[in-house]
Structures are given as structure tokens and as C-alpha cells.
C-alpha positions in Angstrom: 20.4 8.1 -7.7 18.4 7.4 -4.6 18.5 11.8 -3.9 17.0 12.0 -7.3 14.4 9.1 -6.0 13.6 10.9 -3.5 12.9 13.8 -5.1 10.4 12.2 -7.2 8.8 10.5 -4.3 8.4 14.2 -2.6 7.1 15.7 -6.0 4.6 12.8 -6.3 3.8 12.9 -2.4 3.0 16.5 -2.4 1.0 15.9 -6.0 -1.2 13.8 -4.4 -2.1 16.5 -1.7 -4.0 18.4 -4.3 -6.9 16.3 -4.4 -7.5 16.8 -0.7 -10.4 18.9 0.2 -11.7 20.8 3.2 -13.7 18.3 5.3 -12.8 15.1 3.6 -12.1 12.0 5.8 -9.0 10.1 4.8 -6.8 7.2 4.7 -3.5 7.7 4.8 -1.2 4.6 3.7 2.4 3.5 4.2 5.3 3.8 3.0 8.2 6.2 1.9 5.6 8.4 -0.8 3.0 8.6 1.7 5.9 10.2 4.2 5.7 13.4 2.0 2.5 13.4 1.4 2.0 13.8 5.3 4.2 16.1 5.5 2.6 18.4 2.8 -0.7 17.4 4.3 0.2 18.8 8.0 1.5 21.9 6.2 -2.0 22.3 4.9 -3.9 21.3 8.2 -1.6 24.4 9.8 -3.1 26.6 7.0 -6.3 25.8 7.9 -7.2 22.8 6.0 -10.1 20.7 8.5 -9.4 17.2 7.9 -9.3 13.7 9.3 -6.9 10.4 8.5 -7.5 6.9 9.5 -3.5 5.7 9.5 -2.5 1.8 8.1 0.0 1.4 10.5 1.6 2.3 13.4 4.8 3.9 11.9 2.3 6.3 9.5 0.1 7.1 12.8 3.1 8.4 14.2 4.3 10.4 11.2 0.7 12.3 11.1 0.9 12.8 15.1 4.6 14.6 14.2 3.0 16.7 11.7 0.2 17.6 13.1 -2.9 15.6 11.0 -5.9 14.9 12.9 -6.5 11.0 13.3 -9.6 8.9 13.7 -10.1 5.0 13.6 -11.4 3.7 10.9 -14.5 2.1 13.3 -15.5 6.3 13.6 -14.8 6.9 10.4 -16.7 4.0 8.8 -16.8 5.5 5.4 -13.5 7.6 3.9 -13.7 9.9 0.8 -10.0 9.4 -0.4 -7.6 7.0 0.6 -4.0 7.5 -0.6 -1.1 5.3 -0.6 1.9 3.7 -2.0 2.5 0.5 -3.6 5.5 -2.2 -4.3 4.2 -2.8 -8.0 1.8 -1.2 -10.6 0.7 -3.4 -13.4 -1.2 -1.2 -16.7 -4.5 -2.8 -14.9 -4.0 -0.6 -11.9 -3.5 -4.1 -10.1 -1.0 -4.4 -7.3 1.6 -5.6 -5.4 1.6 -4.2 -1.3 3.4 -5.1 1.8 6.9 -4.8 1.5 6.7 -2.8 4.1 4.4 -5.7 6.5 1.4 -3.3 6.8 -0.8 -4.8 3.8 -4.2 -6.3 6.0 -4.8 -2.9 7.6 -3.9 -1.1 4.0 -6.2 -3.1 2.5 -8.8 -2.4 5.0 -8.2 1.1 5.2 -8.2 1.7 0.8 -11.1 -1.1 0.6 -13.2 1.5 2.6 -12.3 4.5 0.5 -15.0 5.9 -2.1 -11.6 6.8 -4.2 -8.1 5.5 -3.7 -4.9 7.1 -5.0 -1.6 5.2 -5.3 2.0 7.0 -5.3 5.0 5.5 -6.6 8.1 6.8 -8.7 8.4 5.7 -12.3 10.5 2.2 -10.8 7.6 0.4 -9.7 5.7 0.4 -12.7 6.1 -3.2 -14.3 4.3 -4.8 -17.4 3.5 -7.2 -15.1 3.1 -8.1 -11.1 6.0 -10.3 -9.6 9.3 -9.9 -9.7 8.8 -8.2 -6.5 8.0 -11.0 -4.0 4.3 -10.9 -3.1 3.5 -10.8 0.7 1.2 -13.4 2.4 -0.1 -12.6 6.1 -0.5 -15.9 7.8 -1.4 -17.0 11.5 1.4 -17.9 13.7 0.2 -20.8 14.8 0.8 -23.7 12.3 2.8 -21.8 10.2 4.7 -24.3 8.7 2.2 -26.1 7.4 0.3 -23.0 5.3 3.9 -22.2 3.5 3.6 -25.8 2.8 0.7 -25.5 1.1 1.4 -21.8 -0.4 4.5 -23.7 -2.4 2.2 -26.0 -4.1 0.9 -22.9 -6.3 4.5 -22.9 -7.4 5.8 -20.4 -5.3 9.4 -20.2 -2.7 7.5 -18.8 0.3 9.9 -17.8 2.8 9.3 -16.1 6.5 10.0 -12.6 7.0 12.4 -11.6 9.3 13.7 -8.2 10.8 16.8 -8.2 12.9 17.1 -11.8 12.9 14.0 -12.5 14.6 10.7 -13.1 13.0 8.7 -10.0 11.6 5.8 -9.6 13.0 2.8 -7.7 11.7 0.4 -4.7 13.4 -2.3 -7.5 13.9 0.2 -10.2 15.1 0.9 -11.9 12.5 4.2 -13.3 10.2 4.3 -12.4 6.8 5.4 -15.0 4.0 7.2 -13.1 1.0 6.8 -15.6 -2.0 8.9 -15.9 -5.1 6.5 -15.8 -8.4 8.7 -16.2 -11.7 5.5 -13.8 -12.7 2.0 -13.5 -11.7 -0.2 -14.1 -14.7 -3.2 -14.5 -13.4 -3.3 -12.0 -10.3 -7.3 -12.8 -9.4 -6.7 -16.3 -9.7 -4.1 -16.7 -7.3 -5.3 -13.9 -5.1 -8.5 -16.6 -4.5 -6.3 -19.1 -4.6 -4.3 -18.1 -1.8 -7.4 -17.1 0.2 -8.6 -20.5 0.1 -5.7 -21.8 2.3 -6.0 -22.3 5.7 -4.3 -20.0 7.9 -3.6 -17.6 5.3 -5.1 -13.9 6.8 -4.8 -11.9 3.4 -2.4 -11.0 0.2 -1.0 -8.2 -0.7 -2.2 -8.7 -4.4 -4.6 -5.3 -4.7 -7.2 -5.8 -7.3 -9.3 -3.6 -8.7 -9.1 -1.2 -6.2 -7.0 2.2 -7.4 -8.5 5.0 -9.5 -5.7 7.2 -9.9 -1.7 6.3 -10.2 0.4 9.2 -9.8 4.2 8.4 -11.1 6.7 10.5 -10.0 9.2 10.9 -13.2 12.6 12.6 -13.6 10.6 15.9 -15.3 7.4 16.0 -12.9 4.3 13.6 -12.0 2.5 12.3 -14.6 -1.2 10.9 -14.1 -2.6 7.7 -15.1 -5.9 7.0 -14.7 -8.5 4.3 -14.6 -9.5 3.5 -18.1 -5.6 4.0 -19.1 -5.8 7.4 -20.1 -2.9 9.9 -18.7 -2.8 13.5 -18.9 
């Protein structure tokens, strides 16, 4: 099963590669997808494909340096034509759930600059509805007791993230709260609603941002777009 994922998550990766063009400036997400679509994309930028990225982490900056894509920061960049990156969950809204893989302020930097954002996933994170996958919360380090405190009163289990037994920290610094939604109902709501706290840096609730969903199925990609059309 997880050869078969990957396959999907290569034909999805490379699908999304196609709506590159010469000269475009892009952002490149995170994530297992975006892996093969930056592999596909150096293939390109050896064919002669003149490009840019601005990376959302430090693990994808080091996946375009091994393949040869071009990087700039998103200060020279200032404005990208296409961002393109993975997501955690996909509800029929096009809204989302990011950060499972603790990269979720700079994604959301990164797509929130993008004239066009694209979002790769296989068929499995596609969900009626956001939250059985537990949403991530960036949070300062100091005090941060006290902000999953108050996160748990919007009937939530927040609990710290942790890698290797010590305490995950994020790109910018920061920990990273997963929290426990039965579902999310009301995904702008509590989006706001967790902005509001103290301490709380940003969600990985994604609203209203993607234009294009490309699911990678067990017979090829299939396109979803915006106003819920496919082709």
C-alpha cells in the first residue's frame, strides 16, 4: 500500500509541474508531494526551464539545492506567480488543514503571497470535513503553558509536539501545539478564534486560499477546481 501511495504522490507531484512556465517565480511547499514535484521541477530547470522558488522550510530548501532549482527569499521575490504545495486535509471548500510536518507559518507566508496556489495530496487526505487530523497551533515558547490553557477552552486536547523526545521546535523558533477537534465545523470561526489568543503565532487552518487540488488516484490525477468543478 504505501508503494502504491507513493506512486500516486509522484504522479500527482510531477502533474503539478505542468503548470510551471518559463520565467515564473515560485513557491515551493513541504512535504512528501512537493518532494516529486522538485524533483520533476530540477529535471526541467536542466532542460532549460529559467525559474525561481522561494522554499517553506529548511528541509524543502535543501531538496531544491539537491536538484538543482534556483532559490530566492521571499523578501526578493515579494510577489510569486504559483505557489505549490501539499496539505494534511482537503475539505470540498478547498479549506485546509497544514503542518503536520511543523512548517505551517512560513507555508502560509509563502502560498499567502502567491497570485495562484496549487495543493497536492493523494486521494487519502480528502475528508468531508477538516479534523480528524489534529490541527497545528504555532505558539511562543515563553508562557506556553498558559496559551494551551486557553486553546482547550475552545474544546480542544492541545498537546506539545515532540520529536525524539525533546520538544519540536519550528523554523522560526517556535513549539507547535497539535490539537484534538472531534471535527471542525466552523473552520473561520475558530481559525479567528485561535488568533485572538495570546501567544498563539498562527494555525494551520488554510482558508480560502487554494485554486487548484490535484488528487493523485489509483488510475491517474484528477483535477478539482475552485468553483467544485473537476475535469
Amino acid at each position: 500500500m504505501s508503494g502504491n501511495a507513493d506512486l500516486r504522490k509522484k504522479a500527482v507531484g510531477e502533474k503539478a509541474v505542468e503548470y510551471v512556465k518559463d520565467g515564473m517565480v515560485l513557491g515551493l511547499g513541504s512535504g512528501s508531494t512537493v518532494y516529486w514535484m522538485l524533483k520533476k521541477l530540477g529535471e526541467r530547470v536542466n532542460e532549460g526551464l529559467t525559474i525561481k522558488g522561494v522554499p517553506s522550510s529548511l528541509r524543502t530548501e535543501g531538496w531544491a539545492n539537491e536538484f538543482g532549482v534556483p532559490l530566492v527569499t521571499l523578501s526578493e521575490a515579494r510577489r510569486l506567480d504559483l505557489a505549490i504545495d501539499g496539505a494534511d486535509e482537503v475539505d470540498p471548500d478547498f479549506n485546509l488543514t497544514k503542518g503536520g510536518g511543523g512548517s505551517l507559518l512560513r507555508e502560509k507566508l509563502v502560498n499567502n503571497a502567491a497570485n495562484r496556489l496549487i495543493i497536492v495530496v493523494d486521494e487519502s487526505k480528502l475528508v468531508q470535513r477538516l479534523g480528524a487530523f489534529p490541527l497545528p497551533v504555532e505558539i511562543v515558547p515563553f508562557g506556553w503553558e498558559n496559551t494551551a490553557a486557553k486553546i482547550a477552552k475552545l474544546q480542544c486536547l492541545p498537546k506539545l509536539r515532540k520529536k525524539d523526545n525533546e520538544i519540536f521546535v519550528t523554523n522560526n523558533g517556535n513549539y507547535i501545539v497539535d490539537c484534538e477537534f472531534s471535527e471542525i465545523t466552523d473552520p473561520v470561526g475558530l481559525h479567528q478564534s485561535l488568533k485572538m489568543i495570546l501567544g498563539v503565532v498562527e494555525t494551520g487552518l488554510f482558508i480560502d486560499m487554494a485554486d487548484l487540488v490535484l488528487v493523485g488516484e489509483e488510475d491517474g490525477v484528477r483535477v478539482l477546481e475552485k468553483e467544485g468543478k473537476s475535469e
